[in-house]
Every structure is written in structure tokens, then in C-alpha cells.
N, CA, C and O of each residue as an XYZ file, in Angstrom:
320
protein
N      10.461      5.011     11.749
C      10.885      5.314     10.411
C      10.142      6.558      9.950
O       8.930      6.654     10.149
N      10.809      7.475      9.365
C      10.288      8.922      8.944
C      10.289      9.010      7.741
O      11.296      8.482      7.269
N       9.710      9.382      7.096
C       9.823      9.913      5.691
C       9.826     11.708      5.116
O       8.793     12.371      5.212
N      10.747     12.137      4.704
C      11.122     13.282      4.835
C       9.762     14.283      3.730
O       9.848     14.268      2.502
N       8.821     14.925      4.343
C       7.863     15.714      2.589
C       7.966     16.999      3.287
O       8.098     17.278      4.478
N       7.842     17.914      1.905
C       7.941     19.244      2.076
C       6.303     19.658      2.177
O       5.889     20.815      2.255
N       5.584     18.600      2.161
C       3.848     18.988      2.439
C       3.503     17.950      2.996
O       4.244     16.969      2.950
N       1.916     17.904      3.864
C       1.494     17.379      4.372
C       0.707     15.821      3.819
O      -0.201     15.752      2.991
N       1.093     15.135      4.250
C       0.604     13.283      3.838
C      -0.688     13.169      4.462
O      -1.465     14.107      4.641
N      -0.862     12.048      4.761
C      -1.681     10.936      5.304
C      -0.752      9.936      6.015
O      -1.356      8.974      6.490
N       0.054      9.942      6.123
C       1.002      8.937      6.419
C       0.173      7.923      7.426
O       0.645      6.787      7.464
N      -0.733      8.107      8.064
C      -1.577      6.446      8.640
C      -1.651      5.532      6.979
O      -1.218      4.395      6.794
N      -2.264      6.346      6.029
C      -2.322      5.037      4.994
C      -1.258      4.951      4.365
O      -1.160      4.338      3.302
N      -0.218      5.617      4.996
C       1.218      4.448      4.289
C       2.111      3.665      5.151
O       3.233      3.226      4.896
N       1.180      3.542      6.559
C       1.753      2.511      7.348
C       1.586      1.295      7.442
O       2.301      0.557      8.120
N       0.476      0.887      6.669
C       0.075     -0.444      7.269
C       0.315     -0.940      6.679
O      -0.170     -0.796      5.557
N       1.322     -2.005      6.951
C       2.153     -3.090      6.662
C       1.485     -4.482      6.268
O       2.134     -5.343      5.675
N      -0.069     -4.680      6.692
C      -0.534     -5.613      6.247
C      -1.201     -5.955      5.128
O      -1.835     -6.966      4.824
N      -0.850     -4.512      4.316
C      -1.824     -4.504      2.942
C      -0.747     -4.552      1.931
O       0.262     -3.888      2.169
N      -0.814     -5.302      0.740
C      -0.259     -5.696      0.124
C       0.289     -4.975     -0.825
O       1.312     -5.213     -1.466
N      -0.729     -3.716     -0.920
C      -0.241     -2.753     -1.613
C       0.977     -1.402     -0.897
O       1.979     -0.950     -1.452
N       0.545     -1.130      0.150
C       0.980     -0.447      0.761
C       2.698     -0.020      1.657
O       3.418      0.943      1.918
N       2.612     -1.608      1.840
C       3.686     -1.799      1.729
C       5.119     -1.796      1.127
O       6.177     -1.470      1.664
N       4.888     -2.218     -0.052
C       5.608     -2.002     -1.084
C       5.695     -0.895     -1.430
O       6.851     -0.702     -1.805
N       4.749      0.485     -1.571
C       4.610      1.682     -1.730
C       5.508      2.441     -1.059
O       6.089      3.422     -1.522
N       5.650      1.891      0.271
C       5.945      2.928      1.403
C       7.432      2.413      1.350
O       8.227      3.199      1.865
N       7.930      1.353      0.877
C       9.193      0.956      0.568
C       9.482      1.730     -0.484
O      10.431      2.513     -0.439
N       8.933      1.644     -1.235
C       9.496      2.833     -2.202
C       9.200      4.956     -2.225
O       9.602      5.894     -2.915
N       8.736      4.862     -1.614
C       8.737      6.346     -0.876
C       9.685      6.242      0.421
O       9.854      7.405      0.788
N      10.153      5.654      0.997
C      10.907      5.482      1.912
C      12.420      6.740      1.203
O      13.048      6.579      0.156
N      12.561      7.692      2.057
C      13.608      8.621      2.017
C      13.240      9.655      0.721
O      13.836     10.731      0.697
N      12.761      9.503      0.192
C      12.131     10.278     -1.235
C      11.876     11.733     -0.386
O      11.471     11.778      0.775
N      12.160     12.742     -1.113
C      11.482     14.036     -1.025
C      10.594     14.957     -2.124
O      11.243     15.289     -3.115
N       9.234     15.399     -2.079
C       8.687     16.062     -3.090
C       8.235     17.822     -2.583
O       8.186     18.445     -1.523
N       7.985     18.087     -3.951
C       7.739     19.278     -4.136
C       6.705     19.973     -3.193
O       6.718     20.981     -2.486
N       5.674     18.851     -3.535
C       4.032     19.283     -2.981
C       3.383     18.078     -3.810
O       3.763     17.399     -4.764
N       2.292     18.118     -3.057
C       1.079     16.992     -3.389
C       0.786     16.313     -4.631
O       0.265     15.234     -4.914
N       1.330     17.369     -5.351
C       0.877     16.852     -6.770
C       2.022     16.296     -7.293
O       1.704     15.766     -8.357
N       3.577     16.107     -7.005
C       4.663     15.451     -7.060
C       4.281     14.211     -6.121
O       4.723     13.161     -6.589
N       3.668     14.071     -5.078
C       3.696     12.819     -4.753
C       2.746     12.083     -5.185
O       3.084     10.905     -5.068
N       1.237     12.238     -5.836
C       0.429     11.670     -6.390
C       0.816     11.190     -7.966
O       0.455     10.143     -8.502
N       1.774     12.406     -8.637
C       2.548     11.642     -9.406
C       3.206     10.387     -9.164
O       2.886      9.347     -9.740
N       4.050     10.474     -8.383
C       5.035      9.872     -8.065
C       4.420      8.336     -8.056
O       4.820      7.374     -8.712
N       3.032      8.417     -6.858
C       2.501      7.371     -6.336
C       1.628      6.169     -7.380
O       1.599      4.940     -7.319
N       0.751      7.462     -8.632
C       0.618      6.519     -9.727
C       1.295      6.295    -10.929
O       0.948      5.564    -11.857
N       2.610      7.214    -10.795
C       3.321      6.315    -11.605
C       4.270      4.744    -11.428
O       4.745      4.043    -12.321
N       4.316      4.506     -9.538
C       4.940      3.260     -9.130
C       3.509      2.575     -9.686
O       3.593      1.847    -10.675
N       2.744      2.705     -9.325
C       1.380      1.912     -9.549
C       1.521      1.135    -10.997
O       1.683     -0.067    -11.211
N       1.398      2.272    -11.942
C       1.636      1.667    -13.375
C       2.742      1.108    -13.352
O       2.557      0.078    -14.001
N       3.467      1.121    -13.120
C       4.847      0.663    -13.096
C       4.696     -1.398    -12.675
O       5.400     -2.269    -13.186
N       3.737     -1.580    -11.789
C       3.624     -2.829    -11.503
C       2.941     -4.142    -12.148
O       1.801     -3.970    -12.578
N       3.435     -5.284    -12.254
C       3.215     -5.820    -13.348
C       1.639     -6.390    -12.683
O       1.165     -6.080    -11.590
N       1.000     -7.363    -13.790
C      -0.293     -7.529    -13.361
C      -0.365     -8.368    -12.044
O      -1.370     -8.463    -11.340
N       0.615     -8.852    -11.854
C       0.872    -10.123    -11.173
C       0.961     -9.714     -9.579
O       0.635    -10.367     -8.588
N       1.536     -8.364     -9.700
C       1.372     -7.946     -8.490
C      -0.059     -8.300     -7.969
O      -0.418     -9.265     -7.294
N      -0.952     -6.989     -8.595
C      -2.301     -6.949     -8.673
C      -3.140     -8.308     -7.891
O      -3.831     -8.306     -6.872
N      -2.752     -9.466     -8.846
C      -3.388    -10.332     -8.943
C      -3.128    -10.817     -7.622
O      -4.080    -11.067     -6.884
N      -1.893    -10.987     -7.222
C      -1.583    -11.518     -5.332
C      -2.486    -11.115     -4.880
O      -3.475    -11.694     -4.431
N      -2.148     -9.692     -4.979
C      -3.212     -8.470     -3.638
C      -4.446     -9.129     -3.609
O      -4.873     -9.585     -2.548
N      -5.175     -9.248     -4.842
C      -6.726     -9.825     -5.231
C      -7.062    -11.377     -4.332
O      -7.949    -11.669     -3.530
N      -6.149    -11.991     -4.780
C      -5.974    -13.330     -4.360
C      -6.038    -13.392     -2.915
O      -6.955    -14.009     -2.374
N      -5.175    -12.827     -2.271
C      -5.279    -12.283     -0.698
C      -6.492    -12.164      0.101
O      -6.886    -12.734      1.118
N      -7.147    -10.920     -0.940
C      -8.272    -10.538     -0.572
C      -9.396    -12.186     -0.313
O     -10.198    -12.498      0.568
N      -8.988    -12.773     -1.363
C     -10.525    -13.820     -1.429
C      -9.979    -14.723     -0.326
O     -10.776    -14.989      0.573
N      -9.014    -15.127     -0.264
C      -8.484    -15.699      1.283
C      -8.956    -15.046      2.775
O      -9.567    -15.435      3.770
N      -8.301    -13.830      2.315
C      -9.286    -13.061      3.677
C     -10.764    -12.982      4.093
O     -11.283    -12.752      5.185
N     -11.269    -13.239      2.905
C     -13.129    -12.953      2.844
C     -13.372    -14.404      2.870
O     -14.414    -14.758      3.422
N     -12.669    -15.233      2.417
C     -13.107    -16.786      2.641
C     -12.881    -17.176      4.237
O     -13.720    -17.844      4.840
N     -11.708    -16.712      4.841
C     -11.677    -16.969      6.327
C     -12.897    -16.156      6.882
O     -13.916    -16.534      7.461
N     -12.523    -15.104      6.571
C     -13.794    -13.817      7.046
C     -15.393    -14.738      7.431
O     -15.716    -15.146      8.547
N     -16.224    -14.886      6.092
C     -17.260    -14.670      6.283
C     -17.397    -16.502      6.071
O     -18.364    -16.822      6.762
N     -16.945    -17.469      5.554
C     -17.187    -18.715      5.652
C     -16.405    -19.382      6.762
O     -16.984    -20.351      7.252
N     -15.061    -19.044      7.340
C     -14.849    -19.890      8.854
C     -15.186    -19.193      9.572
O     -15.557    -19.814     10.568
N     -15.342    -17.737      9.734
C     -15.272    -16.766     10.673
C     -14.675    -16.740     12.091
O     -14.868    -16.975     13.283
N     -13.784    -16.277     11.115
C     -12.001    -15.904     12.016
C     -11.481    -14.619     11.369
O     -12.041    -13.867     10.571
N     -10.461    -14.571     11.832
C      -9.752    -12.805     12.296
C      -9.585    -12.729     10.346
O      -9.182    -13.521      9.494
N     -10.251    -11.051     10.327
C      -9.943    -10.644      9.277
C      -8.204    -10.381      8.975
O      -7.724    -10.342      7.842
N      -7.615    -10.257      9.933
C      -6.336     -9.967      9.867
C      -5.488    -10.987     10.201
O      -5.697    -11.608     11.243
N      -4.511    -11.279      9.448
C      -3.669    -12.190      9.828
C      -2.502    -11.736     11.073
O      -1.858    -10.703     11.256
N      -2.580    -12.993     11.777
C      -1.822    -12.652     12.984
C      -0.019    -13.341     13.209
O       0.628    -13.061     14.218
């Protein structure tokens, strides 16, 4: 899957599919074209604001699941 920019990304941190945020991001940049950098950092915190708290709060929630397997069963930070 490609995403079409008239400037240079990062595109490793809009691949990973296992972060809760990111995902959704890259679904919505999916086929989008910008100007330059500062059209996509727009772009990127205005989806941000755009999300209700609840999003947020999953992602968070996630996290303490992950750090509870993490460092109290100690097992795979990543879900498999």
C-alpha cells in the first residue's frame, strides 16, 4: 500500500498497525495528497483533535494491559 506525498514522510511511523493510534491515522491519510510538511502536520493534528476522548482513552487502556502483561506476567510486549 502506497501513499501518494509531494514531500518526504517517515512513513515507518505510519506503518505500524499495532498501535492504536496509528492505525487509524494511516487509514485516514491513505490516498490523500499534500503540499509539503506543513500541510501534512496540519492535516495530522487536525484528525487528532478531531477524535473523541474515548478514542484516547482505549489507546491508554491498551497501554496498561500491555505494561500489566509486560512487567507483572512477563510476556510479549506485543500482541501476537
Amino acid at each position: 500500500m502506497k501513499i501518494a506525498l509531494a514531500c518526504k514522510v517517515d512513513a515507518v511511523a505510519l506503518t505500524n498497525q499495532t498501535s492504536h493510534l496509528f492505525g487509524p491515522l494511516k487509514q485516514h491519510l491513505i490516498g490523500k495528497h499534500f503540499a509539503d510538511g506543513d500541510d501534512i502536520q496540519h492535516k495530522v493534528l487536525k484528525w487528532m483533535r478531531q477524535q473523541p476522548r474515548e478514542f484516547y482513552a482505549a489507546g491508554i487502556g491498551a497501554l496498561i494491559k500491555r505494561w500489566d502483561n509486560y512487567i507483572n506476567i512477563g510476556g510479549d510486549y506485543l500482541e501476537k
